[in-house]
Phi, psi and omega in degrees: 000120173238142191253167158045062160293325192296300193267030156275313153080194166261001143333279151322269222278007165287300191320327197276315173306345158283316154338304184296332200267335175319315168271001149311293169313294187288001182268196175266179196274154148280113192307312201274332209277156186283190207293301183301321174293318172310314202286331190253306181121323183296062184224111166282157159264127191243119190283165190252171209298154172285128181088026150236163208283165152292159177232138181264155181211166184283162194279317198302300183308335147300000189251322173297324176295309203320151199270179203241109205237063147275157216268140108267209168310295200289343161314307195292317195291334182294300207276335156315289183282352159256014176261346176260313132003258186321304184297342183292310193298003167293294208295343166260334134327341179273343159303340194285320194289341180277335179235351173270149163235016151310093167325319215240349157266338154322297193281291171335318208269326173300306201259020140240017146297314178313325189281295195275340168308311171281358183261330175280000144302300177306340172274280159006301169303332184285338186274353179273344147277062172188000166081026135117165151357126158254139173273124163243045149082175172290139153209138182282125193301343204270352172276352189298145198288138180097312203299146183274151194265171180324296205301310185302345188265303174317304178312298180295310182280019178245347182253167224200156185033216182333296190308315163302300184314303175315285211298333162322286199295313180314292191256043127253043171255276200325317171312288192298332161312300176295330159305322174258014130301323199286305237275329191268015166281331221259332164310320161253359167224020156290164162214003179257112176287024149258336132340323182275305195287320178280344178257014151284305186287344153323260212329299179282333176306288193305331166284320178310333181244028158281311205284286205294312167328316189279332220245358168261000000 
């Protein structure tokens, strides 16, 4: 699932308008370009809007187009809050090789620890590029959409074979649910593509194994 396509883009043909004005900067002068631009050589071609000519334009002014991926609120708070998210489903994988008895619910409960482990590296690297934890007001972790409540968790380290296997599944259908709520909130009210790239592979991961989750 990919969200905001339009602005990936003009990403792209922005990117390529930098490409372009470096190899400008490194050619020789262009005979149509005017004098002063012939002389340095520093003239990007920016193609133009459809059924208008191309334009030359400065490598700085190609640099103002490229769009503006500074991180916001709701990034910081997506990424925050889905890093408490990931550890709770550790923390109920983790319960599985001892108390489950499924082979195939076993097998399921492994790759999304394999799964949620590096992402919750990854996030963790991104709020430390990106200059650390932001306070985002009181919030109860247990409303985040998907989380399981104590008594549910207490229930699951207490149950044990079939019965574990049932309720495991049941509340990681519901855990992978929430997940791909917060991911497609953040999709539309996010603005930093690399938040947008994980919570596009939530979305796909995680419905996949929702699918796989039903079908056991």
């Amino acid at each position: 699932m990919l969200i905001r396509r339009q602005r990936a883009v003009v990403a792209v043909a922005l990117s390529a308008v930098a490409v372009l004005a470096l190899g400008a900067c490194e050619s020789g002068p262009d005979e149509s370009a005017p004098q002063a631009e012939a002389s340095t050589g520093k003239s990007v071609v920016a193609p133009g809007k459809p059924g208008e000519p191309a334009r030359r334009i400065s490598p700085e002014e190609a640099a103002r187009l490229l769009p503006d991926e500074s991180p916001n609120g709701a990034d910081f708070r997506y990424v925050q809050m889905m890093m408490v998210h990931h550890r709770q489903a550790l923390t109920m994988t983790d319960l599985v090789p001892r108390r489950a008895s499924s082979p195939q619910v076993k097998k399921v409960a492994a790759r999304i620890a394999a799964a949620q482990r590096p992402e919750i590296g990854a996030m963790e690297g991104w709020l430390k590029n990106n200059g650390g934890p932001r306070a985002q007001g009181a919030h109860d972790h247990h409303s985040m959409p998907g989380m399981a409540t104590e008594a549910q968790l207490e229930e699951l380290r207490s149950a044990k074979g079939e019965a574990f296997d049932a309720l495991f599944l049941k509340l990681m259908i519901k855990h992978h649910e929430g997940a791909v709520t917060m991911a497609a909130e953040v999709l539309s009210e996010g603005n930093n593509v690399l938040v947008e790239e994980m919570a596009n592979d939530v979305i796909a991961q995680q419905s996949s194994e929702i699918d796989r989750m039903r079908s056991l």
